[in-house]
N, C-alpha and C positions, 0 to 999 in steps of 0.2 A: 395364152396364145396371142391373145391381143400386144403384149410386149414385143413381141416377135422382129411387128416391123417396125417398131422404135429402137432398138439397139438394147433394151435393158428396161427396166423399171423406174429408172428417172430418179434415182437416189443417188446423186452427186457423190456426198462421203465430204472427206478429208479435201479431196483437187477441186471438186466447187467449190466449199469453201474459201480454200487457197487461189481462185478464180475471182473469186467473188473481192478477197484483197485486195490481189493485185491490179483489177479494173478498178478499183477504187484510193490506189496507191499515188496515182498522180495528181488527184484534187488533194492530197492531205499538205501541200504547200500550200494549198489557197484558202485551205480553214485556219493551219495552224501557223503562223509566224513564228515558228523556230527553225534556225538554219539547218535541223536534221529534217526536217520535213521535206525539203529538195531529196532525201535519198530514197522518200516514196517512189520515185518517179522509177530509181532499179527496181522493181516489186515482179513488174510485168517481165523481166529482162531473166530473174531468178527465177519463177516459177517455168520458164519455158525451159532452160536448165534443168531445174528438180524433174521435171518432165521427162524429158531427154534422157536422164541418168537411168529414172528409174526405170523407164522402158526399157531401153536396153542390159541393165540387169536383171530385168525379170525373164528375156528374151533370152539372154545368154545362159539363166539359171536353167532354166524348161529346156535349153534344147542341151547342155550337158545331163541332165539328169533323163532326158529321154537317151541320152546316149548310154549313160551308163546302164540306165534298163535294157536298152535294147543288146545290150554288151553282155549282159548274165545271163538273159534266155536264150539271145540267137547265136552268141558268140561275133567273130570279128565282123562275117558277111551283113549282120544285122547292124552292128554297130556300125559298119560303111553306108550304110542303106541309111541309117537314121541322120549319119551325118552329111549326106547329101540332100538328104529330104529338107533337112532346117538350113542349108546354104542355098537352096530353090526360096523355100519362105524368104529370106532376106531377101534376096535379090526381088521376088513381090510386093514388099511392101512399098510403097510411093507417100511420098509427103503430100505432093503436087506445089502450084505455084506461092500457094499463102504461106508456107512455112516459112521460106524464106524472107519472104516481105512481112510477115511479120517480127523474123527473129532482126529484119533492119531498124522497124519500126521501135521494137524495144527495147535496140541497143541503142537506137538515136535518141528516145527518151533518157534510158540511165546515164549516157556523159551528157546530156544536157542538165538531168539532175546534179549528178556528182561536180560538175562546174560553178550550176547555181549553189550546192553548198559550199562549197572551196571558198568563191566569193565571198558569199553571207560570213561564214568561219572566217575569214582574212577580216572582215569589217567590223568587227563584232569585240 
């Protein structure tokens, strides 16, 4: 019950993890002096990607397959019904303002990385 108003149990998984990288993707040019270590800097730019994909194909998966349930029991009206229900969801969900300014923020790091490695790679 107590989980309730946390959102979950606090067991990150796999995307902490891959969280946990990509916050730590942009100092690895400043421990390691090899000119791949500038492509740390894309880390944070891919995972918001990996993000982005899999949301939406899990989103896409759940609401065809609610479609096709709903398509064997209730026949077409059900199956109209469900796919109007999961095109309301869509239209609900909101990023709001950080998504954005984050998705600039980590693409302003990755060509600033992929630059600094081009460089380094030309001088080298």
């Amino acid at each position: 019950m107590a989980n309730l108003g946390f959102g979950g149990t606090g067991d990150t998984g796999l995307y902490g993890f891959l969280a946990l990288v990509a916050l730590a993707g942009p100092a690895i040019s400043q421990l390691w002096k090899h000119p791949a270590a500038h492509l740390g800097n894309c880390l944070p730019l891919a995972l918001m990607l990996l993000v982005s994909v899999m949301l939406y194909m899990n989103l896409s998966h759940a609401a065809s397959q609610a479609q096709v349930m709903a398509g064997t029991f209730g026949g077409k009206e059900a199956s109209d019904m469900v796919s109007q229900m999961m095109s309301e969801m869509m239209k609900a969900i909101h990023m709001g303002a950080g998504a954005p300014v984050a998705a600039i923020a980590s693409a302003y790091l990755a060509l600033a990385g992929a630059r600094k490695y081009l460089v380094a790679k030309a001088q080298a």
